[in-house]
TIVOVO-371275 format. One line per field, with one value per residue (C-alpha): residue in three letters; chain; z, x, y. Coordinates in steps of 0.1 Angstrom, whole numbers. Layout:
residu: [ALA, ...]
chaine: [A, ...]
c3: [Z, ...]
c1: [X, ...]
c2: [Y, ...]
This chain:
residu: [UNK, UNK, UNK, UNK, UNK, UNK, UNK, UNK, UNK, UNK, UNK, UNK, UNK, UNK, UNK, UNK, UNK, UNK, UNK, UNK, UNK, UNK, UNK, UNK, UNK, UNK, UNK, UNK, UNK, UNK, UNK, UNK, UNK, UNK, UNK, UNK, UNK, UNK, UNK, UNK, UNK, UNK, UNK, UNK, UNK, UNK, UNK, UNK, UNK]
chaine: [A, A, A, A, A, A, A, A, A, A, A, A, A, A, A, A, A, A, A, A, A, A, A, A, A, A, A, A, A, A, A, A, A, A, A, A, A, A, A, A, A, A, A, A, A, A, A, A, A]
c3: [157, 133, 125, 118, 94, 75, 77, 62, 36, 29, 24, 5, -17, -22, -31, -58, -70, -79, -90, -113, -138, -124, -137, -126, -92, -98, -107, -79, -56, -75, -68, -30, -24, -38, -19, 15, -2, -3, 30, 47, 24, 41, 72, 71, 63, 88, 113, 96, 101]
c1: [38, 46, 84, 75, 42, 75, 96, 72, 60, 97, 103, 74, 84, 122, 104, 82, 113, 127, 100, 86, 103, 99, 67, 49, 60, 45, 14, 14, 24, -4, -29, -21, -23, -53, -70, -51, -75, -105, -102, -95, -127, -150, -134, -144, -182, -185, -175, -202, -228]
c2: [-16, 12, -3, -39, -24, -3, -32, -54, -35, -23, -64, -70, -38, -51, -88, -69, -55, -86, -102, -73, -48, -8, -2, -32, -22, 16, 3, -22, 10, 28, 3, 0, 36, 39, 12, 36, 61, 39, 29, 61, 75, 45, 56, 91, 80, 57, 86, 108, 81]
């Protein structure tokens, strides 16, 4: 489960990279970790309520 997520995500990154210049891809990066973030935060209230 864990490998093909990497796998995936390591495809998706190298298709980026062709498709965008380097900092497109940061800010892409940028923007995906921060929805990780988001979701992790719901997460965490959902288990509080």
């Amino acid at each position: 489960m864990v490998s093909s997520y990497t796998r995936y995500a390591y495809n998706l990154f190298g298709y980026v990279n062709n498709r965008l210049n380097l900092s497109e891809s940061i800010r892409l990066i940028r923007w995906v970790i921060f929805l990780y973030m988001v979701d992790k935060k719901i997460d965490k209230v959902v288990w509080v309520v």
